[in-house]
PAZAPA-4460 file (N, C-alpha, C; in steps of 0.05 Angstrom, whole numbers, plus 32768, in hexadecimal, padded with zeros to 4 digits):
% residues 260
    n_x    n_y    n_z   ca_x   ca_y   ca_z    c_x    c_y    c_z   seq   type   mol
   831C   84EF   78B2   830F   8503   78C3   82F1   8500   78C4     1      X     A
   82E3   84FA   78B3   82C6   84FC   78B4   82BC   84DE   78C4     2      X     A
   82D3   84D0   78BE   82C8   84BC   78C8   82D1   84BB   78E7     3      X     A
   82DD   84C2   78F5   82E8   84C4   790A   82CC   84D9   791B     4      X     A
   82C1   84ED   7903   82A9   8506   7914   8295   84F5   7910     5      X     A
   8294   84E0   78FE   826F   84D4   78FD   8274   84BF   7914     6      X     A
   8293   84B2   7923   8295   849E   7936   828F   84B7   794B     7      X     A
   8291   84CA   7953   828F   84DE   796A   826E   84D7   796E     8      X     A
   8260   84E0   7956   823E   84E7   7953   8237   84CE   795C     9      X     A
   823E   84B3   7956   822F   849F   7964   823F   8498   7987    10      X     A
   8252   84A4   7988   825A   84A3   79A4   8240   84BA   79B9    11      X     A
   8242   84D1   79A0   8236   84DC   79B6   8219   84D9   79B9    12      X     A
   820A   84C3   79A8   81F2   84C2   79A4   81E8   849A   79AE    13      X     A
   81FF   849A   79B7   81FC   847D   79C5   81E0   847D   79D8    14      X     A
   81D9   845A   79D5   81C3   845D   79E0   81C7   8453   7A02    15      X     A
   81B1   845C   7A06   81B0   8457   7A26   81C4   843B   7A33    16      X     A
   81CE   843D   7A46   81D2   8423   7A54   81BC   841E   7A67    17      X     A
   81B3   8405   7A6F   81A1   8401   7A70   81A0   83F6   7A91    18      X     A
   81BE   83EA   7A96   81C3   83E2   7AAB   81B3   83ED   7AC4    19      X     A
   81B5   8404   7AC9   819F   8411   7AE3   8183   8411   7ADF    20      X     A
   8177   83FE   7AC7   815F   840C   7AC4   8154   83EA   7AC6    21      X     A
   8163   83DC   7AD0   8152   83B7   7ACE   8140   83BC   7ADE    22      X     A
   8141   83BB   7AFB   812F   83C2   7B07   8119   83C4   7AFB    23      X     A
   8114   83E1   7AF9   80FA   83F7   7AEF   80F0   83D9   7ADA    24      X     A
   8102   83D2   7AC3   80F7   83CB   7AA9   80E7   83B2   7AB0    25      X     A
   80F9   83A2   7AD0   80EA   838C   7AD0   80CA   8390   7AE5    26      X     A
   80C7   83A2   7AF3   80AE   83AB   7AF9   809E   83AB   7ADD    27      X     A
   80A8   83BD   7AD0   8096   83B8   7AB9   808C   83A4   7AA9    28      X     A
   80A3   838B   7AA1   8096   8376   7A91   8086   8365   7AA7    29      X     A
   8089   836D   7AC4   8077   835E   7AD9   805F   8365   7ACD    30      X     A
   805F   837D   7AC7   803D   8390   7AC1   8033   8388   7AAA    31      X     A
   8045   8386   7A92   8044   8379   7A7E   8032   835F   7A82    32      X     A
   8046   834C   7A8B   803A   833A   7A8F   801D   8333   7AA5    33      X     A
   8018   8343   7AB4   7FFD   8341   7AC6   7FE6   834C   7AAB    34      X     A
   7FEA   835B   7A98   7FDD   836A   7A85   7FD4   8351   7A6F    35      X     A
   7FE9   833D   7A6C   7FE6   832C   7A55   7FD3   8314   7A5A    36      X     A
   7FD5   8310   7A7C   7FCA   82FC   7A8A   7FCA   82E4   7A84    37      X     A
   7FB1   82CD   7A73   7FB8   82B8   7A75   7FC6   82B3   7A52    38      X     A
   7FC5   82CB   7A45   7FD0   82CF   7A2A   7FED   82C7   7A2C    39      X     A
   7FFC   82D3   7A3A   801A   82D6   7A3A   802C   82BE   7A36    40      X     A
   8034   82BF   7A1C   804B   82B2   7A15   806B   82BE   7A22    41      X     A
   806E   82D4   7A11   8091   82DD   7A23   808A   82F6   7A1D    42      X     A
   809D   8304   7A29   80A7   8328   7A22   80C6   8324   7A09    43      X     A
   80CD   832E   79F5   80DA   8335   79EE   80EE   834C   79E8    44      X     A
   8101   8351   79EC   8109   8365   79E2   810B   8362   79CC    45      X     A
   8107   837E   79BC   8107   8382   799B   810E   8394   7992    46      X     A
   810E   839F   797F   8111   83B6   796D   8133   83CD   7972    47      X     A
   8132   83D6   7981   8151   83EC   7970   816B   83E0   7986    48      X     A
   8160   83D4   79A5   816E   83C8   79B6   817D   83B6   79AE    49      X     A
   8167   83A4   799F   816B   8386   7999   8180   8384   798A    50      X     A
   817C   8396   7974   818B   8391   7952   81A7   839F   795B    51      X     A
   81A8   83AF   796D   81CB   83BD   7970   81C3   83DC   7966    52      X     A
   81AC   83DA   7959   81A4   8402   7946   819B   8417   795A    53      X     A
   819D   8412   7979   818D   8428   7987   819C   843F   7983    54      X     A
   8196   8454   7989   81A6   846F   798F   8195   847F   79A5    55      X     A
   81A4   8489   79B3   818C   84A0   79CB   817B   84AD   79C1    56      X     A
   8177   84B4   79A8   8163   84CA   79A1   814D   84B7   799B    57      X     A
   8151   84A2   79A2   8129   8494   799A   8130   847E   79AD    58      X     A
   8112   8476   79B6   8112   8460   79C7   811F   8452   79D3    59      X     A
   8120   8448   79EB   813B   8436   79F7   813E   841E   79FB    60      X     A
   8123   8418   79FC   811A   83FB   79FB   8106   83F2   79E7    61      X     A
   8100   83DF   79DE   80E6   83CF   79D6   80DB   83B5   79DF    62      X     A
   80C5   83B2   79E6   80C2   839E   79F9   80A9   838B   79E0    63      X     A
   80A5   8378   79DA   8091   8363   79CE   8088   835B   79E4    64      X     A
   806E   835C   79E3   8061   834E   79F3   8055   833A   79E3    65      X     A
   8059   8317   79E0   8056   82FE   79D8   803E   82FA   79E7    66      X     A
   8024   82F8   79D2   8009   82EE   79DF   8001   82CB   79C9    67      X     A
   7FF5   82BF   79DC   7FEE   82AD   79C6   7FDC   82AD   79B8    68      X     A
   7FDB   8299   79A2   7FCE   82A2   7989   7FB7   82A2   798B    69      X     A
   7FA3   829A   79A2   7F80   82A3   79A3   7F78   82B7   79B7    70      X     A
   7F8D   82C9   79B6   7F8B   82DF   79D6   7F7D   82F3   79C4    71      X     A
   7F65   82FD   79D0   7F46   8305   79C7   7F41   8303   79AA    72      X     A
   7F42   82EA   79A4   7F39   82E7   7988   7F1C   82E6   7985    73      X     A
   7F0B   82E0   7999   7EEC   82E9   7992   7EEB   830A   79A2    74      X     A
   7EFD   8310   79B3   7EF0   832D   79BB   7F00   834B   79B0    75      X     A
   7F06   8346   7999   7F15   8368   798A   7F2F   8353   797B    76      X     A
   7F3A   834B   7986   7F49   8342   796F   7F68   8351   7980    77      X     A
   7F77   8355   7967   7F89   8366   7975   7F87   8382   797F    78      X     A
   7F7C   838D   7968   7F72   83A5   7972   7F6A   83A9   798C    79      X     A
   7F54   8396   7991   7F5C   8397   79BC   7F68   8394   79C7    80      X     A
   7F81   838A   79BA   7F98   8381   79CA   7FA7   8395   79CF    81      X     A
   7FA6   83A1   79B1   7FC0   83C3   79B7   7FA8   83D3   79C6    82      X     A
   7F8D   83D6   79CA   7F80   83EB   79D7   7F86   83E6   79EF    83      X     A
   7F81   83C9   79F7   7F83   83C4   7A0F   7F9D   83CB   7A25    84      X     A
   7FB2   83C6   7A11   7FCC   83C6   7A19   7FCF   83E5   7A29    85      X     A
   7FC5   83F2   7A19   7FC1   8412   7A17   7FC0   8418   7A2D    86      X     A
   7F9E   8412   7A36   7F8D   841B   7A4C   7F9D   8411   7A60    87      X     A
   7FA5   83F8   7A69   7FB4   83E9   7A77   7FCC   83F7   7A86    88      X     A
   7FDE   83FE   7A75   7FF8   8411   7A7B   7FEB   8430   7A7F    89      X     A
   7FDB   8438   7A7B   7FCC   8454   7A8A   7FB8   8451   7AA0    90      X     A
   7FB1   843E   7AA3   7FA9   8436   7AC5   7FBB   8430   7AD8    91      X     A
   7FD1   841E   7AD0   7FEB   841E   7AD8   7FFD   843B   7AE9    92      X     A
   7FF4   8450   7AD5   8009   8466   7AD6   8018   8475   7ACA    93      X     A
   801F   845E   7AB1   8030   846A   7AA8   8029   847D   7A98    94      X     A
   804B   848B   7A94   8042   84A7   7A8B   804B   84A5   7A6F    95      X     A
   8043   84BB   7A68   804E   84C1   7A4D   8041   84B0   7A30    96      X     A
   8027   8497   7A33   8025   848D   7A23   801F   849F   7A07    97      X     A
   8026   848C   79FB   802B   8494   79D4   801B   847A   79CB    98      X     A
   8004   847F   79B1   8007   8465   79A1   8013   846C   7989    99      X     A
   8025   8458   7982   802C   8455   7975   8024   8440   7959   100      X     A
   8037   8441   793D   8027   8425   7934   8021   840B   793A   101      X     A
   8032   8404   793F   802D   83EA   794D   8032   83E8   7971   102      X     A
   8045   83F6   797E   8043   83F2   7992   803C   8414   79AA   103      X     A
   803C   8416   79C2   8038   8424   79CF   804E   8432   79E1   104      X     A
   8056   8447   79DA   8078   844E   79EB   805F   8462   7A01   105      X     A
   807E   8458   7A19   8075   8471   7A33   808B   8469   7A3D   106      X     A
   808E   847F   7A54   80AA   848E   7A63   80A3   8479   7A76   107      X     A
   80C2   846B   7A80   80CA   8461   7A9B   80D8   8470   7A9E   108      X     A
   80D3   847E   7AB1   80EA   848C   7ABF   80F8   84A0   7AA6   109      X     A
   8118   849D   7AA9   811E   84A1   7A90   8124   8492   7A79   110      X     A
   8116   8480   7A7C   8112   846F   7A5E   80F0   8476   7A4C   111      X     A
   80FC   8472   7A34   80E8   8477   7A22   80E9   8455   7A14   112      X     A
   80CD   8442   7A21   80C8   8427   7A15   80B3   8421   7A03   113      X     A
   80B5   8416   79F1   80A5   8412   79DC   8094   83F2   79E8   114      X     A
   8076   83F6   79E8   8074   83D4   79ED   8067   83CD   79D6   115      X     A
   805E   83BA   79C8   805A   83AF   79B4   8050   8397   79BD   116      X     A
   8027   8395   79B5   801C   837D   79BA   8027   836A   79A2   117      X     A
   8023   8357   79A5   802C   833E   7995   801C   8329   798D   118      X     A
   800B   8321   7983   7FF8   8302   798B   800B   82F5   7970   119      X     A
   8014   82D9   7985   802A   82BA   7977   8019   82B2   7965   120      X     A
   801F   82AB   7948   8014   829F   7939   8012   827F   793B   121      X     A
   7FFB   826C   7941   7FF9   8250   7941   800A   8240   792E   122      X     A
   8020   8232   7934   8038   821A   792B   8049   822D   7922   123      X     A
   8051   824C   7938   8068   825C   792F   8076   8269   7954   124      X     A
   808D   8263   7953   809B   8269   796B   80A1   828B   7969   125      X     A
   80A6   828C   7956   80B4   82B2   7952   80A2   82BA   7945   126      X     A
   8093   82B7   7930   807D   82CC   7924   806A   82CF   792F   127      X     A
   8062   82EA   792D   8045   82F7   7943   8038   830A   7929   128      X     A
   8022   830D   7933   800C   8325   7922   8010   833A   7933   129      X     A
   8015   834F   7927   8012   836B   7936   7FFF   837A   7931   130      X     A
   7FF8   8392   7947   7FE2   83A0   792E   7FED   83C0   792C   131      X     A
   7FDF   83C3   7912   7FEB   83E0   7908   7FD4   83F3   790C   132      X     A
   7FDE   840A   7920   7FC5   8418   7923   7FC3   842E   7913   133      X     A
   7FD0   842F   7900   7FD4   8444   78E7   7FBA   8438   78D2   134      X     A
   7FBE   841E   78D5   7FA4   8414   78BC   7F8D   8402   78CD   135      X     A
   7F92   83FF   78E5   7F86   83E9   78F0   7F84   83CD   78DE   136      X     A
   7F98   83CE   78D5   7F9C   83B4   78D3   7FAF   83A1   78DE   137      X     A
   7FB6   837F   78DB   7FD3   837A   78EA   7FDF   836B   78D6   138      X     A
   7FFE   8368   78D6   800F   8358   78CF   801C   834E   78D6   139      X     A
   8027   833C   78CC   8033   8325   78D6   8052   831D   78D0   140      X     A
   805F   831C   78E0   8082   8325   78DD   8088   8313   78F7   141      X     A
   809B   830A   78F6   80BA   830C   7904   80C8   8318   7911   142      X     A
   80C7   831E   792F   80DD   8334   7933   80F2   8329   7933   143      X     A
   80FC   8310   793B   810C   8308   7942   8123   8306   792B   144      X     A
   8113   82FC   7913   8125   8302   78FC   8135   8316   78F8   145      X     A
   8127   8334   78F7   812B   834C   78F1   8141   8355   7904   146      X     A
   813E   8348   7922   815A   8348   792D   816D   8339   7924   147      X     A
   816F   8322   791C   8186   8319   7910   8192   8326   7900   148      X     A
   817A   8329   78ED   818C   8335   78D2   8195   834C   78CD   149      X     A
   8187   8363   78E1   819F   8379   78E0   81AB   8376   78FE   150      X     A
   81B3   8371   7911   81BF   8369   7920   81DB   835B   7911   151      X     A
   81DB   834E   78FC   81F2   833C   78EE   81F0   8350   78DB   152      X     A
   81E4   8364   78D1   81EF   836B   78B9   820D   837E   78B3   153      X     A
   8216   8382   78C1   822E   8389   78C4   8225   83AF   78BA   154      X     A
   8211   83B9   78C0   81FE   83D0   78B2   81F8   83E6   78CE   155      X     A
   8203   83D3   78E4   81FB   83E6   78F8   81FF   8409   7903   156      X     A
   8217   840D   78F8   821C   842E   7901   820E   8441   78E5   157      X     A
   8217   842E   78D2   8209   8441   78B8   81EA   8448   78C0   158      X     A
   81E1   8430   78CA   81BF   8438   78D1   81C5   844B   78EF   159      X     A
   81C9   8447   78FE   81C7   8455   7911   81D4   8478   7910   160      X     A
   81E2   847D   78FD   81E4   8493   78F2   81D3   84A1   78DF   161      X     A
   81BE   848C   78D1   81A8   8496   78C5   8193   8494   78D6   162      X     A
   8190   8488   78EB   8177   849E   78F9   8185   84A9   7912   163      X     A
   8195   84B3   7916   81A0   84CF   791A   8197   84E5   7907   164      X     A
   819D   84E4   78F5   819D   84F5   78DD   8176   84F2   78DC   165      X     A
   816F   84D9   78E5   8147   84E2   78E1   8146   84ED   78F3   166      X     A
   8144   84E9   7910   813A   84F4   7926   8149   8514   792C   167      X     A
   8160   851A   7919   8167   852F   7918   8152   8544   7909   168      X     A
   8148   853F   78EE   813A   854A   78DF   811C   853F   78E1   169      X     A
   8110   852B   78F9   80FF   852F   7906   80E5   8520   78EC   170      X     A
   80F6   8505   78DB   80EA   84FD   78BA   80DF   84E5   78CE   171      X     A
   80CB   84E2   78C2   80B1   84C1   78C0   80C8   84B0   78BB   172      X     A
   80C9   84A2   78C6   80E0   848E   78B0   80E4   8471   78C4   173      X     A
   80CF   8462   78C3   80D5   8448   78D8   80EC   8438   78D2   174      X     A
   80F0   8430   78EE   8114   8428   78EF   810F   840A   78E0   175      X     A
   8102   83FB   78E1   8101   83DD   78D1   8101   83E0   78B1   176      X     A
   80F3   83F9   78AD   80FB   8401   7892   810F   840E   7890   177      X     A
   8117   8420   789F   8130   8428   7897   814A   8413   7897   178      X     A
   814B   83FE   78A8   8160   83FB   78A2   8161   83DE   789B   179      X     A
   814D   83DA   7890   814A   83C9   7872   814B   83CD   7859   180      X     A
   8147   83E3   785C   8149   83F3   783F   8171   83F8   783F   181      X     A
   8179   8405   7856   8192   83FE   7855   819F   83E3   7851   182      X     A
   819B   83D2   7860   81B1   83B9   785B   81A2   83AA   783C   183      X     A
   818D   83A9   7839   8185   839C   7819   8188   83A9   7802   184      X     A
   8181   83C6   7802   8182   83DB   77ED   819F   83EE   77EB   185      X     A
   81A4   8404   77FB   81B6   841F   77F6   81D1   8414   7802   186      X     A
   81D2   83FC   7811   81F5   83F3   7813   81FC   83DA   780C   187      X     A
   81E5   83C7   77F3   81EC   83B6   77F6   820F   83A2   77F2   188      X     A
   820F   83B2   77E4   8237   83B0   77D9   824A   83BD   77D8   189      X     A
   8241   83CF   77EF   8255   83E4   7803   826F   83D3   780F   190      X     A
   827E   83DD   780F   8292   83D0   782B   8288   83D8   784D   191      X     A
   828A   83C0   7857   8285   83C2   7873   82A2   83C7   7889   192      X     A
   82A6   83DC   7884   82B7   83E4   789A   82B4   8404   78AB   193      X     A
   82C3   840A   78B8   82BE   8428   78C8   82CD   8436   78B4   194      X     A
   82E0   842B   78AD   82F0   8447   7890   82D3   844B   787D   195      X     A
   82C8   8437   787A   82B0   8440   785D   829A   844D   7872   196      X     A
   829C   8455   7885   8286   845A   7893   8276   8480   7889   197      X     A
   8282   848B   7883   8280   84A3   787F   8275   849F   7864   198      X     A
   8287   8497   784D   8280   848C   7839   8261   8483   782F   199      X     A
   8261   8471   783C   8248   8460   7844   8230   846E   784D   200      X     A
   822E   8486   785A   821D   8492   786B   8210   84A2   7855   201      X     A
   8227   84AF   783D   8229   84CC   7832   821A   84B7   7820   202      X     A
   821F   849B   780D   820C   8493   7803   81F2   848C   77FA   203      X     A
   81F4   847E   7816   81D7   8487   7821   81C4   8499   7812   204      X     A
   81CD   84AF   7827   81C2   84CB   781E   81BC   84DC   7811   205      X     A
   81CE   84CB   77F5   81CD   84D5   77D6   81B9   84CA   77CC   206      X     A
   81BA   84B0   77D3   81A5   8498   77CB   818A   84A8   77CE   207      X     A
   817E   84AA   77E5   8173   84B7   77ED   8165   84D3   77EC   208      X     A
   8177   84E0   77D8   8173   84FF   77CF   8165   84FC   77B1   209      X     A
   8176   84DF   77AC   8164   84E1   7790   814F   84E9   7782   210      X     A
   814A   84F7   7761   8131   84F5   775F   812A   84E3   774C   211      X     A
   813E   84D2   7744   8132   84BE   772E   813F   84A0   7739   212      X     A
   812C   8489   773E   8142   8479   7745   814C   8475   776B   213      X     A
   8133   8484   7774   8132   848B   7792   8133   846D   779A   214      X     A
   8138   8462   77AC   813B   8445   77BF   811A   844C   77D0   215      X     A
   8113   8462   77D5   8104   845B   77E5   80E4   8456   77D0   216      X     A
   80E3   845E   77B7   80CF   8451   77AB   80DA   8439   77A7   217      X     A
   80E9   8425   77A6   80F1   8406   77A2   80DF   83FE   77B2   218      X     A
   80D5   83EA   77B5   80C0   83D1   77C5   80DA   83C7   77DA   219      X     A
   80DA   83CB   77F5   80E6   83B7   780C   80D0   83B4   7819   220      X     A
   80DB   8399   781A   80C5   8384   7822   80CE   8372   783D   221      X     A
   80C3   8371   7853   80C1   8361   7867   80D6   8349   7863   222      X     A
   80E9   833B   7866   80F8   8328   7865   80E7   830F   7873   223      X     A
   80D9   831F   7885   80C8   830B   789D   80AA   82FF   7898   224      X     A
   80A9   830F   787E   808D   830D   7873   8089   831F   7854   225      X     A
   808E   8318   783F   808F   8327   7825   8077   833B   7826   226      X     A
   805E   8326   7838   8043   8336   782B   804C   8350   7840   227      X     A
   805A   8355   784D   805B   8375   785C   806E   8382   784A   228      X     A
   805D   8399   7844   807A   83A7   782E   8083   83BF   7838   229      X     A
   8096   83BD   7843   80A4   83D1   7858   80A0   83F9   7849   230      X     A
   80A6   83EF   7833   80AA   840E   7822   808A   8419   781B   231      X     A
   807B   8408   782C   805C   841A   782A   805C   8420   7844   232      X     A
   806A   8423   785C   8066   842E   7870   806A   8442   7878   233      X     A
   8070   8458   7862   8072   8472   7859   805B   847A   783F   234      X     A
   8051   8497   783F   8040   849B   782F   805D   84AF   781E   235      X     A
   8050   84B7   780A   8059   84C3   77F3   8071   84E2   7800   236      X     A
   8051   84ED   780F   805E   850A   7820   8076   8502   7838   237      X     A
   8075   84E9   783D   8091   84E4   7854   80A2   84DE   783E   238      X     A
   80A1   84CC   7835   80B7   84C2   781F   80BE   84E1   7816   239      X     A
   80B0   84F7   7807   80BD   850F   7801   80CB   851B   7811   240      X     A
   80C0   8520   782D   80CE   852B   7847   80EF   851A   7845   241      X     A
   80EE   8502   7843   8112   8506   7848   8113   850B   7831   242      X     A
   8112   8502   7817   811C   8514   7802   8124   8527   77FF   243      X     A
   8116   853E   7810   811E   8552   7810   8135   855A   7824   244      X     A
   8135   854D   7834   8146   854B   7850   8163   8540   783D   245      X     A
   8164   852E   783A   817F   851E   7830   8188   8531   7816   246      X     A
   8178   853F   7808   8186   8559   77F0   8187   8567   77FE   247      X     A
   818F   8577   7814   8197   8588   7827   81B0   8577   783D   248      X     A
   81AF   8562   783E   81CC   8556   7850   81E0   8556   7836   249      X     A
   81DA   854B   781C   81F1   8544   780C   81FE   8564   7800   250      X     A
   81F3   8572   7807   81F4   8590   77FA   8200   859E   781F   251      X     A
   8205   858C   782E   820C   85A1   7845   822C   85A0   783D   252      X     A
   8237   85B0   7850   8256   85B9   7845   826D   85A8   7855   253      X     A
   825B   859B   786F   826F   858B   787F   825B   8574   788F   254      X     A
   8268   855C   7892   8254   854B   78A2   824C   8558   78C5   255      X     A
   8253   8569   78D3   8245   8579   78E5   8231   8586   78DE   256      X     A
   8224   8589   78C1   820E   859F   78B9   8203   8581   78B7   257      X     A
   8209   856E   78B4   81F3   8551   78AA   81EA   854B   78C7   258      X     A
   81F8   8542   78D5   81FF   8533   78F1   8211   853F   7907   259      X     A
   81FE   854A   7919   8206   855D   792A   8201   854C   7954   260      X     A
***
């Protein structure tokens, strides 16, 4: 039974089809690309699309924008790149822009897209520098990895039921860390099937409630780059925030009070 109501919650929390929206999306990487100019390597798709983890309640797309590796390296660096990107898409029109850490979401229509500057690292096809506008600093990662590896991790509804359960309770909690911290740390020697799926979820969440022995003080670390350490991309007061959230799901009386 529980597992049959947590398959309902991702039915009913499926993410967009995307099919009516090529069009619109490809106007956009046109814009994209007039924006990158003589920089532009490719557009990628990335992040919750890519890996199989989207759900409707966050983003529908993510777009990389691939710059090459000396695109304004004497004039700002990246940091001009994500400002630029900015200004760019609000001369444009579009509405709704957000910055974000690394990339910039705004409304198409009814899509909510994430774009994400990129500058290619020199003798590297898939790694790029991003920049983080939380520290102004950038790092250097893989997306392409990070799609493989949870894309194959056989980890996909368990995560996408845990940010349900964030975007429900409205927690800091970035999806590359979250669901790295899932497939390396809180399931590593779970069974992978839909019977353990409920199972698996309620784990989690215990994991998570902890106060001694918490997963989210453990060090996860970038697969794509060790020196990024995913479990500092939360401060102390978010990390408490779900703590406190996940000792209130394991204490609810039915998975409809968790995941609604």
């Amino acid at each position: 039974m529980p597992n049959a109501y947590l398959n309902g919650v991702l039915q009913k929390y499926k993410s967009r089809d995307l099919t009516n929206h090529s069009l619109t999306l490809a106007y956009l990487k046109n814009d994209l690309k007039t924006w990158a100019a003589t920089c532009y390597v490719d557009i990628v798709t990335s992040g919750s699309c890519a890996k199989g983890t989207a759900i409707a309640l966050s983003s529908d797309v993510d777009l990389m924008v691939s710059l090459i590796p000396t695109c304004n390296e004497n004039t700002g660096g990246l940091a001009q790149c994500y400002e630029s990107l900015y200004e760019f898409l609000r001369d444009q029109g579009y509405t709704s822009l957000r910055r974000q850490n690394v990339s910039v979401r705004l409304k198409l229509n009814a899509l909510e897209v994430d774009v994400t500057p990129a500058r290619l690292m020199r003798g590297f096809q898939n790694r790029h520098n991003l920049y983080q506008s939380k520290t102004g600093t950038r790092k250097e990662t893989d997306v392409k990895k990070h799609i493989n590896d949870i894309k194959n991790s056989g980890r996909l509804d368990e995560i996408k039921l845990l940010k349900i359960w964030r975007e429900k309770n409205r927690l800091d909690f970035p999806s590359i860390y979250l669901e790295y911290l899932v497939v390396t740390k809180l399931l590593l020697w779970k069974p992978k099937s839909n019977d353990a799926l409920a199972t698996n979820v309620f784990h989690c969440l215990e994991a998570l409630a902890k106060e001694e022995g918490n997963p989210l003080f453990v060090k996860v670390d970038d697969p794509a780059n060790t020196n990024n350490t995913l479990s500092d991309l939360l401060n102390l007061k978010e990390k408490r925030a779900i703590i406190l959230k996940a000792r209130e799901a394991i204490s609810a009386q039915n998975w409809g009070q968790i995941v609604s």
